[in-house]
C-alpha positions in Angstrom: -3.2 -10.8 14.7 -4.1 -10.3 18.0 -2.9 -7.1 18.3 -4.7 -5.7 15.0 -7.8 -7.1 17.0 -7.6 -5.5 20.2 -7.3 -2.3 17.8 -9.9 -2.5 15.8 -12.2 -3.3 19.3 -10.8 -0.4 20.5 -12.1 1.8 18.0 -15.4 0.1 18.1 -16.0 1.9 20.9 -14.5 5.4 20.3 -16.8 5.2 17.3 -19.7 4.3 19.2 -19.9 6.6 21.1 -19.2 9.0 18.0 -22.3 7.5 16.6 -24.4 8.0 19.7 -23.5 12.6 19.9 -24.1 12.4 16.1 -27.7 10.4 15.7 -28.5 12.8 19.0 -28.0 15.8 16.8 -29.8 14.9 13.1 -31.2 18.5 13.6 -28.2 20.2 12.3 -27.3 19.5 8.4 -25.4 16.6 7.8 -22.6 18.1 6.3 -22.2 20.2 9.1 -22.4 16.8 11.2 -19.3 15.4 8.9 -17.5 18.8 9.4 -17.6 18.2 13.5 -17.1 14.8 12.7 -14.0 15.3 10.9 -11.9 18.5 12.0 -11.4 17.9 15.5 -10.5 14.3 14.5 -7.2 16.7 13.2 -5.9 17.9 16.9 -6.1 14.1 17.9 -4.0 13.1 15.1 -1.5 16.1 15.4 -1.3 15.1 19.4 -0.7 12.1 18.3 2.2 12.2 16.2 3.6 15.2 18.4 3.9 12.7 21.0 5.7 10.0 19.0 8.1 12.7 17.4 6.5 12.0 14.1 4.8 15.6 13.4 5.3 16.6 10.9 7.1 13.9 8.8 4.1 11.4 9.4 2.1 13.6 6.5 4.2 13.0 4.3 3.4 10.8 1.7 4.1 9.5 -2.4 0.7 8.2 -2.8 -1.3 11.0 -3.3 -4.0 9.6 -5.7 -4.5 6.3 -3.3 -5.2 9.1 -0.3 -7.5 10.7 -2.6 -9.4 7.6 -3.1 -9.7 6.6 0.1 -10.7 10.0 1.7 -13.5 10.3 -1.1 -14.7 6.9 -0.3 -15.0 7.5 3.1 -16.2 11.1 3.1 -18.9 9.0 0.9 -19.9 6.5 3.4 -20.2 9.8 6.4 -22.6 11.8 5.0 -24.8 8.2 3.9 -24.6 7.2 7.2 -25.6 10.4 9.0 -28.4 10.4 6.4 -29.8 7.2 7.3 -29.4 8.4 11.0 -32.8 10.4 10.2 -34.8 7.5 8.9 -33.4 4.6 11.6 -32.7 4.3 15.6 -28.8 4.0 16.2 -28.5 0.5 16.6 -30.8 -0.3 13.0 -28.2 2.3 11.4 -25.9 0.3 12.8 -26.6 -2.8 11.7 -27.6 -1.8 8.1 -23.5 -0.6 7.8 -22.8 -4.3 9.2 -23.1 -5.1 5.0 -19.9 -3.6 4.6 -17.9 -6.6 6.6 -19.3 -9.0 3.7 -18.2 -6.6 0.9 -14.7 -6.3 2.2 -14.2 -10.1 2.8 -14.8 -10.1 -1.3 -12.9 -7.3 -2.1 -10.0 -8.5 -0.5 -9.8 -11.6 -1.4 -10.3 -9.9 -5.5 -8.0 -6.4 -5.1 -5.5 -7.7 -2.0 -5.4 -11.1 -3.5 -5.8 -12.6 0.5 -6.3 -16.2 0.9 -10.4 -15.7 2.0 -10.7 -19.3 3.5 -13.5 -21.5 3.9 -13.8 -20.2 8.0 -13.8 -17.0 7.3 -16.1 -16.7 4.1 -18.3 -18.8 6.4 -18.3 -17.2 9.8 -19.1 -13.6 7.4 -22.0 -14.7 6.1 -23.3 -16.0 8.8 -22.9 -12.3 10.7 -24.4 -10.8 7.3 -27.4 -13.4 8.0 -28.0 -11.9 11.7 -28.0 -8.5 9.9 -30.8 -9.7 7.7 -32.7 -10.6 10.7 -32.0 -7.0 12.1 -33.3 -5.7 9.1 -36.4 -7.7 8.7 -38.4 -5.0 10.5 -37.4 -2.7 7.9 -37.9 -4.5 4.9 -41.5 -5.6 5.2 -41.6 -7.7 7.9 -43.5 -7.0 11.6 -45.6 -3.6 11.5 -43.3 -1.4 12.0 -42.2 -1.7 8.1 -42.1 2.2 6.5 -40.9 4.0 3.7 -38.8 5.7 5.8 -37.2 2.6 7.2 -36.9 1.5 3.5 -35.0 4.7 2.3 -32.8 4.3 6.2 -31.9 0.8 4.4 -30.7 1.4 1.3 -28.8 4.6 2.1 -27.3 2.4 4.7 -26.5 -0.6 2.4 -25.3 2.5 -0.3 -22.9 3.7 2.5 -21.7 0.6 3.9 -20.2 0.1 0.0 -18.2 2.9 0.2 -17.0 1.8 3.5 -15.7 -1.6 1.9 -14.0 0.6 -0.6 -12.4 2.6 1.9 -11.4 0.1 4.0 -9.9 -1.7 1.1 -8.0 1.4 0.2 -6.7 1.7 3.6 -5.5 -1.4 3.5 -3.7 -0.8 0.5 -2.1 2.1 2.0 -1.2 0.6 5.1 1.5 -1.5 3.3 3.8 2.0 2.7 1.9 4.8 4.2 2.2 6.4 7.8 -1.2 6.0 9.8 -1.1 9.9 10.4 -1.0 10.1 6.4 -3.3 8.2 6.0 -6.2 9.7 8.6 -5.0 13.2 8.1 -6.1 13.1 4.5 -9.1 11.9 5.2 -10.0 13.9 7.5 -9.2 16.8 5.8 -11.3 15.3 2.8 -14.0 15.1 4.7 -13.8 18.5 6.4 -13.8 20.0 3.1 -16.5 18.1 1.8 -18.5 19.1 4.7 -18.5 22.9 3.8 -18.4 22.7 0.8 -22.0 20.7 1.2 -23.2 23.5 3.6 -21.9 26.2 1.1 -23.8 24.5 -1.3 -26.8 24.8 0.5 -26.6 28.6 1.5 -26.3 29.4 -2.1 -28.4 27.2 -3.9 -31.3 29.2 -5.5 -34.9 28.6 -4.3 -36.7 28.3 -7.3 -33.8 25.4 -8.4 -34.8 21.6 -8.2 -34.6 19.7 -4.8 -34.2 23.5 -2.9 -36.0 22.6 -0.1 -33.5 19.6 0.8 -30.3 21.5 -0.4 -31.5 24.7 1.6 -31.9 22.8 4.5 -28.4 21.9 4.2 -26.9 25.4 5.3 -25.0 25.9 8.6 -26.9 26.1 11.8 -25.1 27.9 14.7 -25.1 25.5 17.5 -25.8 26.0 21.5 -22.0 26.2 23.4 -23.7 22.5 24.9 -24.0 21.1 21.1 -21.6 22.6 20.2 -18.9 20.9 23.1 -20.7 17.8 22.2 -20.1 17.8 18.9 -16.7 18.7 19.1 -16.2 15.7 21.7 -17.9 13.6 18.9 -15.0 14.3 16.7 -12.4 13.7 19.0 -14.0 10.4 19.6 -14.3 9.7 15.5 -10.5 10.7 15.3 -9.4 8.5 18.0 -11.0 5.5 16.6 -9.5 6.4 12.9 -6.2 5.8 14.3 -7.1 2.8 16.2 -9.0 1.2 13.5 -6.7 2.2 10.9 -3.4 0.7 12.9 -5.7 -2.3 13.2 -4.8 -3.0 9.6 -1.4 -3.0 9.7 -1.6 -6.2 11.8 -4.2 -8.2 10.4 -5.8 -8.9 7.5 -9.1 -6.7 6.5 -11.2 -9.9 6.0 -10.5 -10.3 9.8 -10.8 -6.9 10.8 -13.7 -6.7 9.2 -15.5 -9.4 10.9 -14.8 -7.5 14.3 -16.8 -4.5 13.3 -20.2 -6.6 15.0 -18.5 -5.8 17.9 -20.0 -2.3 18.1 -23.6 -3.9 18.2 -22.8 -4.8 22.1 -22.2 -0.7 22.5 -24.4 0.9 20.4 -27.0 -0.9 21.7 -26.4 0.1 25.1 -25.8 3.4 24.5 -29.0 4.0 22.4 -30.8 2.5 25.7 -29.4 4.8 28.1 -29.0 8.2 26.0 -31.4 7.7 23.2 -33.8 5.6 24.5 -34.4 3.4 21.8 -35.1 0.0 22.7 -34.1 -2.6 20.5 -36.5 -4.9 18.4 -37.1 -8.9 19.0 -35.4 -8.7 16.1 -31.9 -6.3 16.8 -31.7 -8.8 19.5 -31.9 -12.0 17.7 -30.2 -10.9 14.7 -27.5 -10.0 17.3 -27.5 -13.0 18.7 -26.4 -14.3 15.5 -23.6 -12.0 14.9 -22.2 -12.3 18.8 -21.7 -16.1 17.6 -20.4 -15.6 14.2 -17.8 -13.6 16.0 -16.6 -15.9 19.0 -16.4 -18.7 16.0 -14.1 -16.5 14.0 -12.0 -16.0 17.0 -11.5 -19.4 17.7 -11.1 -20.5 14.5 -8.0 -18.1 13.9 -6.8 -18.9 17.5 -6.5 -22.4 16.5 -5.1 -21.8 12.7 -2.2 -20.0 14.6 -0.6 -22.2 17.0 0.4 -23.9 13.5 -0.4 -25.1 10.0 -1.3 -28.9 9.3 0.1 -31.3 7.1 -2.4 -32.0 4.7 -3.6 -35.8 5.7 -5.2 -33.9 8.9 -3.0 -36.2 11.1 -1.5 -32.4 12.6 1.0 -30.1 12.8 3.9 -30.1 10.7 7.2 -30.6 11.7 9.7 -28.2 10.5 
């Protein structure tokens, strides 16, 4: 379990900092955003595998349809959350996304058929009540309340679903299918999806409904510094796909899950010293709440395995 932690940290990182080049760059059309988001993501995975003699076996896969559900899901939850990257500060997108945690504690315990726990169901909703508190700002609480901050919510909470369902799906997979598999179709998913988006929006007519937001959508040429940044954005995104998605392979996704609050502690850093957003009274105290939910979770699963108890409660049994 351990291990499938340290992973998922890991990638809580790579993807913050993913995060970070991409709410930097809400300029450029957000399909364009997943397509640098997602193709260099390839050469890490390719690298990867080279270096572990699995290239190009690792591809290979008999589950075609559960790739192709998975990859849609999470091209889904990309382009939602660069979307609410125009309407919220890094570390309120952030925490909007923190939904998904909750969703997949359910999920699993319905599609995996995991033992959810009393611990774990309540250590969740205690983080998902520290992301209310993040949220409050947004939802009509404080002045700062806006439309804006109301549409940055709900594309959130829309694209924080389709992470649960992804994650659930890569779950699934994990249990027969090669990590490269597994990220390379998604990926390449998501690549597609991304022109395909933009393509959309150099051809769609400008007399048709919505053509000022579809138009908008076309491909920008970017500077050779955007552009490196970007790129490096992807790498980033494609490192923490493997790390994250190795993570499940070792641990179950209701505990996973809960370690995605993690990436609070660095987005909110690096929206401070890149961004300069400064976080609310209430980022911080919602934080606060989640920072706690976590260190309970991890003692609570420490202690469940240095053994099971009989069930009088008198302690471990003897085998």
């Amino acid at each position: 379990m351990l291990t499938g932690v340290a992973l998922k940290i890991a990638s809580t990182l790579a993807f913050s900092f993913m995060m970070a080049i991409m709410k930097a760059h809400t300029n450029f059309p957000v399909g364009e955003l997943v397509l640098f988001r997602s193709a260099p993501a390839l050469f890490v995975l390719f690298g990867w595998l080279w270096l572990r003699g699995e290239f190009p076996r690792a591809l290979r896969t008999g589950w075609l349809s559960g790739h192709l559900v998975r990859s849609l899901a999470g091209a889904c939850s990309m382009f939602l959350m660069f979307a609410t990257y125009n309407f919220l500060p890094l570390a309120d997108s952030t925490a909007v996304l923190y939904t998904g945690p909750l969703m997949i504690v359910i999920l699993s315990g319905v599609l995996l058929g995991e033992r959810i726990g009393v611990l774990r169901a309540g250590v969740v909703s205690l983080g998902f009540c520290g992301v209310l508190i993040m949220l409050a700002e947004h939802l009509g609480v404080g002045q700062s309340a806006s439309s804006r901050g109301a549409i940055g919510v709900f594309t959130g909470l829309l694209g924080a679903l389709f992470i649960a369902v992804a994650m659930i799906q890569t779950r699934r997979l994990a249990k027969s299918e090669h990590t490269g598999a597994i990220v390379f179709y998604f990926q390449s998913v998501a690549s597609l999806a991304g022109v395909a988006f933009m393509a959309a929006g150099s051809l769609w007519p400008a007399s048709a409904p919505l053509a000022g937001l579809m138009r908008a959508q076309a491909w920008i040429t970017p500077g050779p510094w955007d552009f490196a940044l970007m790129f490096a954005a992807g790498l980033c995104g494609g490192l923490g796909q493997i790390l994250m998605t190795r993570a499940y392979v070792y641990a179950d996704a209701s505990i996973i899950a809960s370690f995605e609050y993690v990436s609070m502690i660095w987005v909110v850093v690096l929206g401070i010293t890149f961004l300069g957003e400064i976080p609310s009274p209430y980022m911080l105290a919602g934080g606060g709440v989640v920072a706690a939910a976590g260190v309970m979770l991890i003692v609570g699963e420490r202690r469940r395995a240095r053994g099971s108890f009989s069930g009088d409660g008198r302690g471990p049994k003897s085998r």
